[in-house]
C-alpha positions in Angstrom: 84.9 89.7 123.7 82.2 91.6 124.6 81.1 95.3 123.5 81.9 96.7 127.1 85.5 94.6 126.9 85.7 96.1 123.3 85.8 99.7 124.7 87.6 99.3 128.0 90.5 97.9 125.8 90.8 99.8 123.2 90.5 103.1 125.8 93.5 101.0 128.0 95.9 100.7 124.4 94.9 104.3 123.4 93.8 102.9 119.5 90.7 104.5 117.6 89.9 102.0 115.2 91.1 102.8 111.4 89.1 102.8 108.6 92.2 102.2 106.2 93.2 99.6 108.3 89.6 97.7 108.2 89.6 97.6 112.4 86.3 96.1 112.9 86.1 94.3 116.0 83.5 91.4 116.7 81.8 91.9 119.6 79.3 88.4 119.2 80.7 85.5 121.1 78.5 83.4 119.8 78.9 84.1 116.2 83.0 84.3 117.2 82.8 80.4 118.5 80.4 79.4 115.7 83.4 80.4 113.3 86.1 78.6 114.6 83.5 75.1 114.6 83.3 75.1 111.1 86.9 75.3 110.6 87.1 72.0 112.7 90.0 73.0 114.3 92.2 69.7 116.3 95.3 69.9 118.4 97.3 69.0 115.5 96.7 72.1 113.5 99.0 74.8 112.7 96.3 77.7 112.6 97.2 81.1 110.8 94.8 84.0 111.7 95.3 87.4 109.8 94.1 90.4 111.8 93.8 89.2 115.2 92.9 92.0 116.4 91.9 91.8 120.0 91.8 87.6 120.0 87.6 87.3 119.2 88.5 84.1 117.3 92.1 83.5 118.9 91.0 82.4 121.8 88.7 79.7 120.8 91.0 78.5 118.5 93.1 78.2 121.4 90.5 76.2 123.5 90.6 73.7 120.8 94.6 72.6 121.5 95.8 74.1 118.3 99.4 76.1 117.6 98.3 79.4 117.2 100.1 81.8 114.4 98.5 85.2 114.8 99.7 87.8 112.3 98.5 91.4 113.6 99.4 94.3 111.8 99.2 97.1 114.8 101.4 96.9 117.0 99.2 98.1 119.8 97.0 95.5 119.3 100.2 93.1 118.4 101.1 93.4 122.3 97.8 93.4 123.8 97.0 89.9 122.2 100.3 89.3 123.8 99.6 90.2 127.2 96.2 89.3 126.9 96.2 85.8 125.7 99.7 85.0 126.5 99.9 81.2 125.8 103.0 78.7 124.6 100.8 77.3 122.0 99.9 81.2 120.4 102.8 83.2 118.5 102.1 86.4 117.3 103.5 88.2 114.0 103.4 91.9 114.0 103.5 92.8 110.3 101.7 93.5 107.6 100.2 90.3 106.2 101.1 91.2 102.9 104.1 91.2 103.8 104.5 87.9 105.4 105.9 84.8 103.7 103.4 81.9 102.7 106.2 79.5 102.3 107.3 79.2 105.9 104.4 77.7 106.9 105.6 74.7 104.6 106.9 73.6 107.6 104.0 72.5 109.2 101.9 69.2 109.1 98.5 70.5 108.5 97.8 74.1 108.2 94.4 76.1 108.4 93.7 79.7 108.0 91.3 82.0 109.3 90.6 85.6 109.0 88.2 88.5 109.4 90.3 90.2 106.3 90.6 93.7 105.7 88.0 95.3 102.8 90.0 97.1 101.3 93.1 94.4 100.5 90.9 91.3 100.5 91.9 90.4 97.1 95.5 90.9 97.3 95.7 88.6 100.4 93.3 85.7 98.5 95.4 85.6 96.0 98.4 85.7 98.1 97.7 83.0 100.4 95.9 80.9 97.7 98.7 80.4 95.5 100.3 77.6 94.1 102.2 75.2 95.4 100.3 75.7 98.8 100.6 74.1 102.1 96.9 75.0 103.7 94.1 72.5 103.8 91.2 74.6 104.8 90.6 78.4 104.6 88.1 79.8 107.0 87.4 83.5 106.0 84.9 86.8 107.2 84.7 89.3 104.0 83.0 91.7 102.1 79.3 89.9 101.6 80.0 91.1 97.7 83.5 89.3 97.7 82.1 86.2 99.2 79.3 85.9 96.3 81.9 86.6 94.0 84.3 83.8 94.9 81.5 81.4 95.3 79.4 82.5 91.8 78.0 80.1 89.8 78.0 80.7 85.7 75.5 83.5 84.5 75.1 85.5 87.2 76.1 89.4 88.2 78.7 88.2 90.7 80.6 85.3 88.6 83.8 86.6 87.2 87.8 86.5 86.5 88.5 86.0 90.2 85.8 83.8 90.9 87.4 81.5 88.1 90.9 82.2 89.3 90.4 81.0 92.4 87.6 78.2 91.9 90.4 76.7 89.4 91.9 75.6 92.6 89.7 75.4 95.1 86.0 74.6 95.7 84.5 77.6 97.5 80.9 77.3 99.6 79.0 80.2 101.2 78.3 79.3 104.7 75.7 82.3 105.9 75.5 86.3 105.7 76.7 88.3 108.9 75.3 91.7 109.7 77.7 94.9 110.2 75.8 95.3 113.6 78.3 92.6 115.3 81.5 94.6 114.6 82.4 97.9 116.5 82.6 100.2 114.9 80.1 98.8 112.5 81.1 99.4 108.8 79.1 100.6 106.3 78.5 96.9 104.6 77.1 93.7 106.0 79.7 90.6 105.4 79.5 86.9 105.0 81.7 84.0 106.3 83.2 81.6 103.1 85.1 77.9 103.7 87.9 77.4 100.8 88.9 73.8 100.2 91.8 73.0 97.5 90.4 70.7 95.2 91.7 67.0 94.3 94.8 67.8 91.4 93.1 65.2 89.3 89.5 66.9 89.7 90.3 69.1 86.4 91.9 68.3 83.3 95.6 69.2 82.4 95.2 72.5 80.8 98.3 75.2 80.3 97.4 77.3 83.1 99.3 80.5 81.8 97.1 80.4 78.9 93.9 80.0 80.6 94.4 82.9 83.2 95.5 85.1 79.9 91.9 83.9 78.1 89.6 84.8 81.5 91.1 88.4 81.7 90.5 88.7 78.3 86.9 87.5 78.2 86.0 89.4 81.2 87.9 92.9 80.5 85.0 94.2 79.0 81.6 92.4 79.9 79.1 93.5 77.6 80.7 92.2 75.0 80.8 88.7 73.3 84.0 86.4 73.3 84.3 86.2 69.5 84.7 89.9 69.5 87.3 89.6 73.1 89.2 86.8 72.3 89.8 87.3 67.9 93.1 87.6 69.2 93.2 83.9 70.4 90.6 82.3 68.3 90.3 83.6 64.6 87.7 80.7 63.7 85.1 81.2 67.1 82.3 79.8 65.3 84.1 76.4 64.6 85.1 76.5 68.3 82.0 77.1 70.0 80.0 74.6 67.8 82.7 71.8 68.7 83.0 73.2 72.2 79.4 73.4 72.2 79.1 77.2 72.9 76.4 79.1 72.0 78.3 81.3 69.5 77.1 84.8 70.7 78.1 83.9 74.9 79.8 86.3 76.9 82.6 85.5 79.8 80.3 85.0 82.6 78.3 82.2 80.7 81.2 79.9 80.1 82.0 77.5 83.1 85.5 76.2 84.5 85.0 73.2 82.3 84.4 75.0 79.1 87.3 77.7 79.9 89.4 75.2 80.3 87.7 73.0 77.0 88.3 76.3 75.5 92.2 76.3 76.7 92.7 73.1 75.3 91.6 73.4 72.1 93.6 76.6 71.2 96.8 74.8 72.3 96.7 71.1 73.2 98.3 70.0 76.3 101.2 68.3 74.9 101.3 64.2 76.2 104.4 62.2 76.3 104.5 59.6 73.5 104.3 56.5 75.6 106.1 54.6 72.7 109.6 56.4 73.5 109.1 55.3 77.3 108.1 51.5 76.5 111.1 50.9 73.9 114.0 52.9 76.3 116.2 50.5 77.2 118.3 51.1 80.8 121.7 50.0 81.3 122.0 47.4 84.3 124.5 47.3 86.7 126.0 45.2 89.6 126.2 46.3 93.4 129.1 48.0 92.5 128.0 49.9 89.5 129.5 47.7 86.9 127.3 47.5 83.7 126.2 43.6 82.9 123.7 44.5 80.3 120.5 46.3 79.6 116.9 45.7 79.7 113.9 47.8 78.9 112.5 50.1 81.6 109.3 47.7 82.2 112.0 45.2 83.0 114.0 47.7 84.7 111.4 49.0 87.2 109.1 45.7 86.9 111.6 43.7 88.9 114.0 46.0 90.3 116.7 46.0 88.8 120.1 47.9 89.5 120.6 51.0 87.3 121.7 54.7 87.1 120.2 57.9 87.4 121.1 62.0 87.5 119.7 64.7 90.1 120.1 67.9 89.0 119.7 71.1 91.6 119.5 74.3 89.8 119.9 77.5 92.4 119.3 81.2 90.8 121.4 83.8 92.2 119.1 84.6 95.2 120.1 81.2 96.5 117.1 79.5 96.3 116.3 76.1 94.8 113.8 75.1 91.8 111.8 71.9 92.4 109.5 70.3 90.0 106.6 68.6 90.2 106.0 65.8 88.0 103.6 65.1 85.5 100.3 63.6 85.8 101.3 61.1 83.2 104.5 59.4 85.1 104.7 56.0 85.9 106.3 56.5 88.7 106.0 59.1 91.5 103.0 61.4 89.0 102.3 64.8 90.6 105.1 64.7 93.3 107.8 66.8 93.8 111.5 66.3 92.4 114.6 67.7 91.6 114.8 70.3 89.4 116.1 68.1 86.9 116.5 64.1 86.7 116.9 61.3 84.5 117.8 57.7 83.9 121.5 57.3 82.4 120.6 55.7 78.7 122.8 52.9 76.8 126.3 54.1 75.5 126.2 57.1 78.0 127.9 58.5 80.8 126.8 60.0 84.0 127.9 63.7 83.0 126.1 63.3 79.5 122.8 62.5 80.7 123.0 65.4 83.4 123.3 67.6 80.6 120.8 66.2 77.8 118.3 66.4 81.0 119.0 69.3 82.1 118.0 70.8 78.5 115.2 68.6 77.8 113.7 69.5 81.2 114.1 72.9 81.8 115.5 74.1 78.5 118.9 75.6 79.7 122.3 74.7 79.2 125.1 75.6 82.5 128.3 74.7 84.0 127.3 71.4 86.6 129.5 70.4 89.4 129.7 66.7 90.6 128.0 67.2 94.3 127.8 63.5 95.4 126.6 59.6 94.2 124.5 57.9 96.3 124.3 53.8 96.5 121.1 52.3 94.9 118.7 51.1 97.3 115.1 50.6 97.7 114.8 54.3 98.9 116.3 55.8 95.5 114.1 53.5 93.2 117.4 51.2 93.1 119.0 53.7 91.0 122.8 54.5 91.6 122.6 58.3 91.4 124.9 61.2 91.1 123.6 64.6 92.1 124.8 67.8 90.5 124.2 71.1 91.2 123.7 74.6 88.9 123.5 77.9 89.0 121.0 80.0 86.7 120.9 83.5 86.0 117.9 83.3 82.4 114.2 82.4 82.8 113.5 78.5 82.6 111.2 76.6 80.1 109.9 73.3 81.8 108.7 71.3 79.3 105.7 70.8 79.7 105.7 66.5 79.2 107.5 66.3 81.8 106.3 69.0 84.4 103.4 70.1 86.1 104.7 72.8 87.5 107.8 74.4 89.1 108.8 76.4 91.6 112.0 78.6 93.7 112.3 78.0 97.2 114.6 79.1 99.9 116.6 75.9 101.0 115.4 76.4 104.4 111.7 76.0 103.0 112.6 72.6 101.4 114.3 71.4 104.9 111.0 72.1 106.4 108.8 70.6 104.0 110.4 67.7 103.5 110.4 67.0 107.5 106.8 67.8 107.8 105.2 66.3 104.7 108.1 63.5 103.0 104.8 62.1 101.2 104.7 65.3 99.0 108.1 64.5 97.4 110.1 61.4 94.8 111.7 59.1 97.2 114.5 59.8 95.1 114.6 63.4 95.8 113.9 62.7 99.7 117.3 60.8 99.3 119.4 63.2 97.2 118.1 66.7 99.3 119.0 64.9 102.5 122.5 64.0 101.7 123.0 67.2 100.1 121.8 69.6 103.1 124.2 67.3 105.3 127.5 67.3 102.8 126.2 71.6 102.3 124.4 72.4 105.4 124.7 76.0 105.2 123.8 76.6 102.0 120.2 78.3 101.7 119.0 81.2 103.3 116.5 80.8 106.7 112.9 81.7 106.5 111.3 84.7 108.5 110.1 83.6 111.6 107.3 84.9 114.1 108.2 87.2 116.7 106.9 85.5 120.3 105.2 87.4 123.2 105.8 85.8 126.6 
């Protein structure tokens, strides 16, 4: 929109633009279309913009074919972009995008994000929208000029620091050009600069505990001046033996230590524990006919080498809010690494029964002990790894502890998130689990609570 179009509309809805609220409105159409390009934008993307505003990027996202989710906090504005742009491919979300739920949009294909965000709550929505598990390939975002050199500092300078590492851990941020505050109406009192936020490849980095790491970087940057050996005693009594094998100079501070050598520095306080890949080769499976009778056993090269019949537990463990915990898998898995699972699942060993490996895995995995019921058994087929599988289900009211051989990481989800998920990405997910969620969501359809949906203008 123009600066004359700017006026006229905000004089039409009766809105003085907020300070508190960050309403600055872009007024170059050029700079507006030159946006949505680099964001590369196709008919099949699901596009989220926070702050809409008056539609200065919404409409050209629009011109490229994509779905449209635009999440507008004023509600003046909220129905102007309604009446203004009204569309079937553009829904619009009046609410605070704080407040709005990252999960639903699990249950779309491909999902971008762009934004002119708000000053003031920039860093609260980053870390928001950027957290993991997370179902957007490509952020697209106008901020601060000092919070875009921040997220996209290199080591040793004034800008790198605990949220620059936070959120390079995940992503690989670039710093696309400087915009000047005499584009917006009314023009604030800082210039700003337009960033492009990629998640980076799950194998890029090494396995690290990621709890620890986060706890080291606050640490280290907390007070700046001052060297780690003095910040971190807590973690690392010895620091000169660390940083010669680490290769540190001895006397660094925060901002001169890279990802790598945070997370070298993670590892070496507490090694990522690795499966012992003797126990896996020397298991030994027993082997069953079509009709689940056991006719021997072999060992689980033999097992999975040539696809042989055998059994298997799912475990779904609910807490009381009714959602579901899902897994994903190790790195280090021969089969299905870094996918997502059940929240617990095993193969049934020799001299063992299906109920007595649901609980041994259920405590190896995620370290609890509860009442299971007996849900349903699924055939073995090529689909479920040719695995005949019962699926049991849990409640949990106490704090999990994955271990951490087995799990990458885990997560609670509404039911209604999975159902979505699995529909719009199955290649995310254990063919195994693909199987047991679907069969349990049609024996227990019901069960799960729905996501919060848009609210559409016509």
């Amino acid at each position: 929109m123009k600066l004359s179009d700017i006026r006229t509309a905000l004089r039409k809805i009766r809105l003085w633009p907020a300070r508190t609220l960050g309403q600055n409105f872009l007024h170059d159409q050029n700079l507006a279309r030159w946006i949505v390009d680099q964001a590369q934008i196709t008919p099949e993307d699901y596009v989220v913009e926070i702050g809409a505003g008056l539609g200065a990027l919404t409409e050209f996202i629009l011109e490229k074919g994509a779905r449209v989710l635009a999440i507008e906090r004023d509600a003046r504005l909220a129905d102007f972009l309604g009446t203004h742009l009204s569309h079937q491919r553009l829904e619009i979300l009046n609410i605070d995008a704080l407040k709005f739920d990252p999960r639903f949009l699990f249950a779309h294909r491909r999902v971008k994000l762009l934004g002119n965000l708000p000053y003031k709550i920039s860093s609260a929505l980053l870390l928001k929208f950027l957290q993991q598990p997370n179902p957007i390939s490509l952020w697209l975002l106008m901020l601060q000029k000092e919070m875009a050199m921040r997220l996209s500092a290199s080591p040793s300078t004034h800008d790198y620091g605990a949220l620059t590492l936070r959120v390079q851990l995940h992503h690989r941020v670039k710093y696309l050009r400087s915009v000047p505050a005499t584009v917006f109406f009314p023009q604030p009192d800082v210039d700003s600069a337009v960033v492009r936020i990629l998640p980076r490849d799950p194998l890029e980095l090494p396995e690290r505990d990621e709890e620890l790491l986060l706890g080291l970087i606050r640490a280290g940057f907390s007070q700046r001046r001052k060297q780690l050996r003095k910040l971190l005693r807590d973690y690392a009594e010895d620091w000169d033996t660390i940083a010669q094998r680490l290769n540190i100079n001895p006397k660094a501070r925060a901002e001169e230590l890279s990802l790598l050598q945070w997370i070298d520095l993670t590892n070496f306080i507490a090694p990522v524990p690795h499966p012992d890949p003797r126990l896996t080769t020397s298991e030994r499976f027993p082997i069953v006919d079509k009709k689940d009778r056991i006719l021997g056993s072999a060992s689980r090269s033999e097992v999975h080498g040539n696809n042989l019949l055998h059994r298997a537990v799912h475990i779904l463990i609910f807490n009381d809010a009714g959602e579901v915990y899902l897994q994903q898998r190790s790195r280090w898995k021969d089969r299905h690494p870094l996918k997502w699972d059940s929240s617990a699942a095993g193969h049934v060993a020799a001299a063992e029964r299906y109920d007595e490996t649901a609980r041994r895995e259920l405590k190896e995995e995620l370290g609890v002990s509860v009442p299971l019921r007996k849900i349903l058994k699924l055939p073995a087929a090529r689909r479920t790894d040719h695995e005949f599988i019962w699926l049991y289900k849990g409640v949990v009211s106490s704090e999990l502890a994955p271990n951490k051989c087995e799990i990458q990481r885990g997560i609670f989800l509404p039911p209604a998130v999975v159902d979505g998920w699995t529909s719009a990405r199955p290649e995310d997910f254990a063919s195994g689990f693909l199987e047991c969620w679907n069969a349990y969501r049609r024996k227990m359809p019901l069960d799960g609570n729905r996501p919060i949906r848009p609210r559409t203008f016509s």
